[in-house]
C-alpha positions as CSV (number, residue, x, y, z in Angstrom):
1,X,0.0,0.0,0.0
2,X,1.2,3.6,-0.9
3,X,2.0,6.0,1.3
4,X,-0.7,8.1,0.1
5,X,-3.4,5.4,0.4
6,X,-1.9,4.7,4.3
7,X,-2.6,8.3,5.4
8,X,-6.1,7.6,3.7
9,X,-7.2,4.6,5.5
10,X,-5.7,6.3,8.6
11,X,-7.7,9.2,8.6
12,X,-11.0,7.3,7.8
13,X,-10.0,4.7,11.1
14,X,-9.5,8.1,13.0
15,X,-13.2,9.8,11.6
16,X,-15.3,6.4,12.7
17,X,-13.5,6.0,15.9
18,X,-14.9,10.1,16.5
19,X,-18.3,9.3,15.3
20,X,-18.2,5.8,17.7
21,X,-17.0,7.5,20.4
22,X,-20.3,8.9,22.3
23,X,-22.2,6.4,20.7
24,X,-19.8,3.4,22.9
25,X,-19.6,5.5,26.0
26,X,-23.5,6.6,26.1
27,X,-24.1,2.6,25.6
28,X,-21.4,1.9,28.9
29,X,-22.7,4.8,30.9
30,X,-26.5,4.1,30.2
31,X,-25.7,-0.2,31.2
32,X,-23.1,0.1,34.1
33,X,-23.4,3.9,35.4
34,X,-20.3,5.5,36.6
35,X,-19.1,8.2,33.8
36,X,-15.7,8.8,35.0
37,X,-14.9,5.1,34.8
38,X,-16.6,4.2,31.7
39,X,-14.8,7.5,29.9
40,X,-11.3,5.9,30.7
41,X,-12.4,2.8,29.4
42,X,-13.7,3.9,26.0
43,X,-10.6,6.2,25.8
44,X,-8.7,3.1,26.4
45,X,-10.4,0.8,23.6
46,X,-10.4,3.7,21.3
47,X,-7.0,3.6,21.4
48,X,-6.4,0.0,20.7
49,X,-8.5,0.3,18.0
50,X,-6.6,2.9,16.4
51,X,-3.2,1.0,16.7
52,X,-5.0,-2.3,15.4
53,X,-7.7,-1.3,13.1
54,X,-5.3,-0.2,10.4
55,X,-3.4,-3.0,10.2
56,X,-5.9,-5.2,11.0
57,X,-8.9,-4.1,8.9
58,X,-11.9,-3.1,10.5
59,X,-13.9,-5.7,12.0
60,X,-17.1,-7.3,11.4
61,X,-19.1,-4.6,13.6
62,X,-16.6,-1.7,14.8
63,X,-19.2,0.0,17.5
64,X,-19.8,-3.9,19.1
65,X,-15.9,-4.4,18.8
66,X,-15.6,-1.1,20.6
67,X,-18.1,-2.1,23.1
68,X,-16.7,-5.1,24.1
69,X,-13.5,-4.4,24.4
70,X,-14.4,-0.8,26.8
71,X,-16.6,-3.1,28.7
72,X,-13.4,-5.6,29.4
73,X,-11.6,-2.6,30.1
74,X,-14.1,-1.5,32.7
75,X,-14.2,-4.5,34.3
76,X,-10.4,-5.0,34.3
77,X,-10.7,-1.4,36.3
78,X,-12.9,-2.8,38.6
79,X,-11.2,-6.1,39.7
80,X,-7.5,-3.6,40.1
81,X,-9.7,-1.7,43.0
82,X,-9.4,-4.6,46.1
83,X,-12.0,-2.0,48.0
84,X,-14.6,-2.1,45.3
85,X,-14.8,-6.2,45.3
86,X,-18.5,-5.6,45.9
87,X,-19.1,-3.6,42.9
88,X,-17.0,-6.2,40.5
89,X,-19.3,-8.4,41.3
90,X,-22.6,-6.4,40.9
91,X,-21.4,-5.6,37.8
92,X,-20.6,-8.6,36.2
93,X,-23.6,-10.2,37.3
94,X,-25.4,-7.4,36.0
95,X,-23.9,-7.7,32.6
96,X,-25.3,-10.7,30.6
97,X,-22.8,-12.2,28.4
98,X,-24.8,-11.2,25.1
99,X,-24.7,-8.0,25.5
100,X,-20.9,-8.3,25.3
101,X,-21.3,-9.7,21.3
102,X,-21.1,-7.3,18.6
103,X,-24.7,-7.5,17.1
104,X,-26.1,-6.8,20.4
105,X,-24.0,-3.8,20.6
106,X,-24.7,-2.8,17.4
107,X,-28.6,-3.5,17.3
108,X,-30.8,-0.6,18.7
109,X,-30.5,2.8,16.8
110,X,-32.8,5.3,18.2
111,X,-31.2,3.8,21.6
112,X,-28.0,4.8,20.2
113,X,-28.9,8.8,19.0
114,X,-31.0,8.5,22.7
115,X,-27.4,8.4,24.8
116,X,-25.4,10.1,22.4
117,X,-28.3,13.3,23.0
118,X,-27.8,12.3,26.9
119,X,-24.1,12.1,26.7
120,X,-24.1,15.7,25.6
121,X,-26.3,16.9,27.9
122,X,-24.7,15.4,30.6
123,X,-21.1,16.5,29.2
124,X,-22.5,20.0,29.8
125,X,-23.7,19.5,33.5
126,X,-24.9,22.6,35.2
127,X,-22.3,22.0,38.0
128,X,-19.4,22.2,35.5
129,X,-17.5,25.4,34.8
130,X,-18.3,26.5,30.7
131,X,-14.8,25.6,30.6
132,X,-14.8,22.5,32.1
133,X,-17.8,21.9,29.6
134,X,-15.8,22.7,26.5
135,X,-12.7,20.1,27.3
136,X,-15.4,17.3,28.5
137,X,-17.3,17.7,25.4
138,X,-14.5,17.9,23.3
139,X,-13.0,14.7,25.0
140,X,-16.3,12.3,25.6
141,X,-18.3,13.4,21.9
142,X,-15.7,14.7,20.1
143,X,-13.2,11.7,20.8
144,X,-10.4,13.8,20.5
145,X,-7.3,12.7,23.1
146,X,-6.6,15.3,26.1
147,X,-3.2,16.1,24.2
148,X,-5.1,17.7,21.1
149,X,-7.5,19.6,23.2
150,X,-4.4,21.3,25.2
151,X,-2.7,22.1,22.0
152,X,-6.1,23.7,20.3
153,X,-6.6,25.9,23.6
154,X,-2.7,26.4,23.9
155,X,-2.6,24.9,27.5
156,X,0.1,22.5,29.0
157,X,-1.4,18.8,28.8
158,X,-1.2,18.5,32.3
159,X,-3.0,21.5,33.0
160,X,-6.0,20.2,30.8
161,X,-5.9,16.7,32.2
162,X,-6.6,18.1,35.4
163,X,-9.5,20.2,34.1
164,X,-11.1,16.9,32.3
165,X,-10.4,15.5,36.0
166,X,-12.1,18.1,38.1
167,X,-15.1,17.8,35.7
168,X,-15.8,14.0,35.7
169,X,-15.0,14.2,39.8
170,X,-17.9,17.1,39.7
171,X,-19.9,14.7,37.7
172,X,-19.7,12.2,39.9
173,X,-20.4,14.7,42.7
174,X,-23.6,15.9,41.3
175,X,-24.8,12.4,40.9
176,X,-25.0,13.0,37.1
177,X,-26.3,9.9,35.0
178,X,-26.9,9.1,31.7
179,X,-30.7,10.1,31.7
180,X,-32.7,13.5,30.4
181,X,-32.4,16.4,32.6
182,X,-35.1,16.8,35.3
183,X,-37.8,19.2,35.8
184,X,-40.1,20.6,33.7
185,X,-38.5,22.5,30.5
186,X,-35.2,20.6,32.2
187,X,-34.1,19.3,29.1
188,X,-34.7,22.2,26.9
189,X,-32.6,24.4,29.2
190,X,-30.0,21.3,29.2
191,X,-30.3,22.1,25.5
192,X,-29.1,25.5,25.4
193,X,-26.5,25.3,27.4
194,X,-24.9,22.2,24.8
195,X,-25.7,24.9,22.3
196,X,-23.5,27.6,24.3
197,X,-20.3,25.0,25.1
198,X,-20.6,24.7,20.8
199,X,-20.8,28.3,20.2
200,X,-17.9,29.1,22.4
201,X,-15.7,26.3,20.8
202,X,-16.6,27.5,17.6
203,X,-15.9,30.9,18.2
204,X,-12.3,30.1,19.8
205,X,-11.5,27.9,16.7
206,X,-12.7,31.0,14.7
207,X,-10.8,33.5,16.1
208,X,-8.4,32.3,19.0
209,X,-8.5,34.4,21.9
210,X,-4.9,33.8,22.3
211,X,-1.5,32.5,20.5
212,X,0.3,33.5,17.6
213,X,-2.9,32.1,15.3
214,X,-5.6,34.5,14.3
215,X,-7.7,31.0,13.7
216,X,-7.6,27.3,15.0
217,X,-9.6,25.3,12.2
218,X,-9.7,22.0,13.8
219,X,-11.2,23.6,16.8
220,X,-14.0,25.4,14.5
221,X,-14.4,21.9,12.3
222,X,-14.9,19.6,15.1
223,X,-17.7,22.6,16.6
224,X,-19.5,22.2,13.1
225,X,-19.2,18.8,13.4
226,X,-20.6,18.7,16.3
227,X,-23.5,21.1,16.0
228,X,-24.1,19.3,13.0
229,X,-24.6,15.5,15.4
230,X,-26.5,17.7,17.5
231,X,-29.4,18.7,14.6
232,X,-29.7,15.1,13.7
233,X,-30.3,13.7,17.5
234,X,-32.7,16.8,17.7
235,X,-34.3,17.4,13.8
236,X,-36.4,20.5,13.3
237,X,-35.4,22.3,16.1
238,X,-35.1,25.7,14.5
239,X,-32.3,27.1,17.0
240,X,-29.6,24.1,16.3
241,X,-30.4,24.6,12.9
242,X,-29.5,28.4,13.3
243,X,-26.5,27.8,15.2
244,X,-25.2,25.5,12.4
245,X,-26.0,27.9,9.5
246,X,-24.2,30.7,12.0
247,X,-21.3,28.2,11.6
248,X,-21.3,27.1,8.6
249,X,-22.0,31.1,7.1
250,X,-19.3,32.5,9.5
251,X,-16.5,29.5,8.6
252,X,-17.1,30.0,4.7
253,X,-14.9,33.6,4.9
254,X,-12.0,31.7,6.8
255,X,-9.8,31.5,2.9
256,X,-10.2,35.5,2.7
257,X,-9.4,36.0,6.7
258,X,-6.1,35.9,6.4
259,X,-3.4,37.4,3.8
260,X,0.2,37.0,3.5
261,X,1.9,36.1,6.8
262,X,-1.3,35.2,8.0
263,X,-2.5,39.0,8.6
264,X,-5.9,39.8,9.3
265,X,-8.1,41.2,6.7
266,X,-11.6,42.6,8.2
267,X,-14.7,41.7,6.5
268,X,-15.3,44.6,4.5
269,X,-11.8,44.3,2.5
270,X,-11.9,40.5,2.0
271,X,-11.8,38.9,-1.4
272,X,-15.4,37.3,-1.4
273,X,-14.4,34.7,-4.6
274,X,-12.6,32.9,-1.6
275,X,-15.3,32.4,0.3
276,X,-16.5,28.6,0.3
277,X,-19.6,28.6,-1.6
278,X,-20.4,25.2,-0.3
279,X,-20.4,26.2,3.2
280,X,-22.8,29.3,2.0
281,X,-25.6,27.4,-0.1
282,X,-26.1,25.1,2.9
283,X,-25.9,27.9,5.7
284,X,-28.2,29.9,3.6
285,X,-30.6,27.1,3.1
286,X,-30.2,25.8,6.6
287,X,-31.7,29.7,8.1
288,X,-34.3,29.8,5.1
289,X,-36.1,26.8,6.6
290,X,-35.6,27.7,10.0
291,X,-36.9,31.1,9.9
292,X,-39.7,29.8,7.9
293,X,-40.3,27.5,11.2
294,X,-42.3,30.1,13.8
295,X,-40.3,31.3,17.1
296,X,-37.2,32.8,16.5
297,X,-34.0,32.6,18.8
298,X,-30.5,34.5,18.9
299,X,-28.8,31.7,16.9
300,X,-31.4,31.9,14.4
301,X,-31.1,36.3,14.0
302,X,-27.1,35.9,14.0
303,X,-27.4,33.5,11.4
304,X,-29.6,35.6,9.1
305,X,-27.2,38.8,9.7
306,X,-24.2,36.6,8.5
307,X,-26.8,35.2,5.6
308,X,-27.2,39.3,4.7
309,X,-23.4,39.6,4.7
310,X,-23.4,35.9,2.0
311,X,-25.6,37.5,-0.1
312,X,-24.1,41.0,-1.1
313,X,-21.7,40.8,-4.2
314,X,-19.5,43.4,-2.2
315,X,-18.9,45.2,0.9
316,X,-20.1,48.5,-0.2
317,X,-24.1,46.8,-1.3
318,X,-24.0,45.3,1.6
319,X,-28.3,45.8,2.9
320,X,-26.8,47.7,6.7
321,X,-30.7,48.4,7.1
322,X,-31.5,45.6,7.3
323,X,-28.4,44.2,8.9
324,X,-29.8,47.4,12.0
325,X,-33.3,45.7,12.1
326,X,-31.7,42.4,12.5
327,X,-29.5,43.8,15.5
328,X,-32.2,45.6,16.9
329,X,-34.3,42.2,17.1
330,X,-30.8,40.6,18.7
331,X,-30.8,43.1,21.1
332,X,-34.1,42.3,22.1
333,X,-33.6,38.3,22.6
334,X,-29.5,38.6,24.2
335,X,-29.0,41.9,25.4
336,X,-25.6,42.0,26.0
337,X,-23.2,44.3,25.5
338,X,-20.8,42.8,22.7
339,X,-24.3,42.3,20.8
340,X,-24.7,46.2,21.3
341,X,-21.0,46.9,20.5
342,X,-21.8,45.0,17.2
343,X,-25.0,46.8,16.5
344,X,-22.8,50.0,16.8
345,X,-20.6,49.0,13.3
346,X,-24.4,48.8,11.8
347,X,-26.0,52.4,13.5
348,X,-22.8,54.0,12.2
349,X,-23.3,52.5,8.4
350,X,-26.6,53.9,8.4
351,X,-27.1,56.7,10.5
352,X,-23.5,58.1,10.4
353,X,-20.3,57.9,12.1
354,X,-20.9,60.1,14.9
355,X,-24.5,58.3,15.5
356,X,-22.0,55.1,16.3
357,X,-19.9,56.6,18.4
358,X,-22.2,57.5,20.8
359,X,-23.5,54.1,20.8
360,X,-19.6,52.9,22.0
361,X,-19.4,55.7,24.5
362,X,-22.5,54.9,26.1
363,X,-21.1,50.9,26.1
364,X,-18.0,52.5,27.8
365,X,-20.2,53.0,31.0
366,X,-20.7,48.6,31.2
367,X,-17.9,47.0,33.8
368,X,-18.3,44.1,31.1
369,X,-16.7,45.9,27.8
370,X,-15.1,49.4,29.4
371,X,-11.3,47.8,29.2
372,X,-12.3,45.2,26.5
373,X,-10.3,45.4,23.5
374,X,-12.7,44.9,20.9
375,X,-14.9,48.5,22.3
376,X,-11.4,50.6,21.8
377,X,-11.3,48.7,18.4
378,X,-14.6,49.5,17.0
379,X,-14.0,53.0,18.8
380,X,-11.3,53.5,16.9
381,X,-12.8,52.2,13.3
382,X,-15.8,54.5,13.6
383,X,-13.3,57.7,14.4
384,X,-11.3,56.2,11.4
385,X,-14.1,56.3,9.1
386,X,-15.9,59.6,10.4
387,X,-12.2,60.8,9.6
388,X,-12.4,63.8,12.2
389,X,-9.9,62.8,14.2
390,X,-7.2,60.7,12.6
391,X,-4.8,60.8,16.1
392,X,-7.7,60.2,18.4
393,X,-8.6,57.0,15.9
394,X,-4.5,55.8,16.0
395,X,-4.4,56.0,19.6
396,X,-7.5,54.0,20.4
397,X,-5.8,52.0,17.7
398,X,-2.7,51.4,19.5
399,X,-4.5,51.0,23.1
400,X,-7.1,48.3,21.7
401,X,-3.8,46.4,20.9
402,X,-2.3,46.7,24.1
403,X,-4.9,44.7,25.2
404,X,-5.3,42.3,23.1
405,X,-3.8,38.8,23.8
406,X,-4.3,37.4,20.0
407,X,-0.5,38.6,18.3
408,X,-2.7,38.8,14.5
409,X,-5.6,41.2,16.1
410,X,-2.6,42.8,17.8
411,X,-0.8,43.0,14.4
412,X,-3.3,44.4,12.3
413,X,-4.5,47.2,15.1
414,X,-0.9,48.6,15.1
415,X,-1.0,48.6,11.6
416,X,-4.0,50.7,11.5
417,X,-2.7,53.4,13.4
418,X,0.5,53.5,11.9
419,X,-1.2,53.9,8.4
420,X,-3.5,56.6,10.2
421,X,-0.1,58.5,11.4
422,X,2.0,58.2,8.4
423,X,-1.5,60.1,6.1
């Protein structure tokens, strides 16, 4: 076998062991309880599947193979613990030796999207930290190894083994099982705060809040990937659907983000025959249908601002009226300040500069966004376009990049005030 052909079969191994991965663990969790425990022992057969699966060939049934061989590990786990004799022996008798064949594991798929649904919900625990959400979500649906979560998050491994650790022990704390949330409206609520742990890995794969990267694309792919699992264990639910045309809109300008050197270009100078046309047909259709649905949510109105951005052949046609109604119905659902700070960019391209500016200055007044980088940045864009004040624009410039822990943003803000100075 070529080379070529290797790193082929490799990478499809490495995709089904991802897509297996909450499937096997919901399956242990749901049968033999104990998360923690059952997480190291999928992490375990996942890994002897990926050193013997491609020289092996895949077996027969890979999600039974996978199955078994976690639940082996689990009991191996149990009969090393002398104190915990007791349970051993609950929990063999408890598991019957058919559900340890492959066709048993693999039989059942409504059972299957069930507990991968659960898994998520219970990866994103309400007594977990958002992010100790992110690196337990990441690890237990996404599959990927503690080591690739550190390095998209620029952490020590170390540090985010012991975050992984301190959620499972809070897990096991809280009493959380593989069951639906309780409480009236329990599971909706659950629901919107999986959707929240995907937006914020999306968003750090989008633009890195940190590091010498402006973007981290595996971290932003494995977020649409997940998002994307996420519609199909909950079809027609108009706000997931949102929240992956968001993605998928948002990730299609990620070729025209970046120029030469990797330096940021902002949205209005970007080459738009980069963007992935692709990711926008299926965005845009995804929002059409779910604003055709009824009740709209955030997800939903961010989605359709990104959709007005997809649809104009240039920055200058670009519909900001409508873009302002948009943000003025996004106000209404999330009113937050960076929401507010955004709507700013859209007040000034309507009403004028100045009209803008007194949007930021009022935002100035929030504890949230007065020292945030981002509010001296679009300060300093809306004094750069009202053109009234070019030093007052290249210092806001230069002190929005002071504070700014992302070297890119940090990069092109200098760059803006230096052009602004040498005019």
């Amino acid at each position: 076998m070529s080379v070529p052909d290797r790193a082929v079969e490799d990478r499809a191994v490495e995709d089904l062991l991802r897509e297996l991965a909450p499937q096997v663990l919901g399956m242990l969790v749901r049968r033999h309880g104990g998360f923690d425990a059952c997480e190291d022992a999928v992490q375990e057969a996942l890994l002897a599947a990926a050193l013997r699966w491609p020289r092996d060939g895949l077996p027969e049934h890979p999600r039974g193979w996978l199955v078994t061989v976690a639940s082996r590990k689990l009991l191996d786990q149990v009969r090393s613990e002398a104190a915990r004799r007791r349970r051993e022996e609950a929990l063999a008798l408890a598991t019957p030796q058919a559900a340890l064949l492959a066709p048993a594991a693999d039989a059942g798929g409504g059972a299957v999207a069930d507990d991968s649904l659960a898994l998520l919900f219970l990866c994103c625990h309400p007594a977990l930290s958002a992010p100790s959400r992110i690196a337990l979500t990441l690890r237990a649906v996404g599959g990927l190894t503690t080591a690739q979560i550190a390095a998209a998050f620029l952490v020590p491994e170390a540090t985010m083994a012991q975050r992984i650790s301190r959620a499972k022990q809070s897990i096991r704390t809280a009493g959380g099982g593989l069951g639906p949330p309780a409480g009236e409206g329990g599971a909706a609520a659950r629901l919107g705060e999986v959707r929240q742990v995907l937006y914020l890995i999306f968003n750090e794969g989008y633009t890195a809040s940190d590091g010498e990267e402006l973007t981290s694309p595996a971290l932003a792919a494995e977020a649409i990937r997940l998002t994307r699992l996420l519609l199909r264990l909950t079809p027609g639910d108009a706000e997931t659907a949102g929240l992956l045309a968001l993605m998928l809109l948002t990730d299609a300008r990620r070729p025209a983000r970046t120029g030469p050197g990797g330096a940021l270009v902002p949205l209005g100078e970007q080459d738009r025959a980069l963007w992935r046309r692709e990711l926008l047909d299926e965005g845009l259709e995804l929002i059409g249908t779910a604003l055709a649905g009824g009740r709209v949510g955030p997800y939903q109105v961010q989605a359709a601002i990104a959709a007005v951005h997809s649809e104009a052949p240039s920055a200058e046609e670009t519909d900001w009226s409508q873009i302002l109604v948009l943000y003025d119905l996004l106000l209404g659902l999330d009113a937050n300040p960076v929401v507010a700070l955004n709507r700013a960019v859209a007040v000034a391209k309507v009403q004028g500069a100045a009209a803008g500016l007194a949007v930021v200055d009022a935002l100035a007044a929030d504890r949230r966004m007065a020292r945030h980088h981002r509010l001296l940045a679009v300060r300093a864009h809306l004094l750069d376009l009202s053109g009234a004040d070019r030093s007052a624009a290249a210092e806001a410039y230069r002190a929005a990049a002071a504070r700014t822990a992302s070297a890119p943003e940090r990069r092109h803000l200098v760059e803006r005030a230096q052009r602004l100075v040498g005019e």
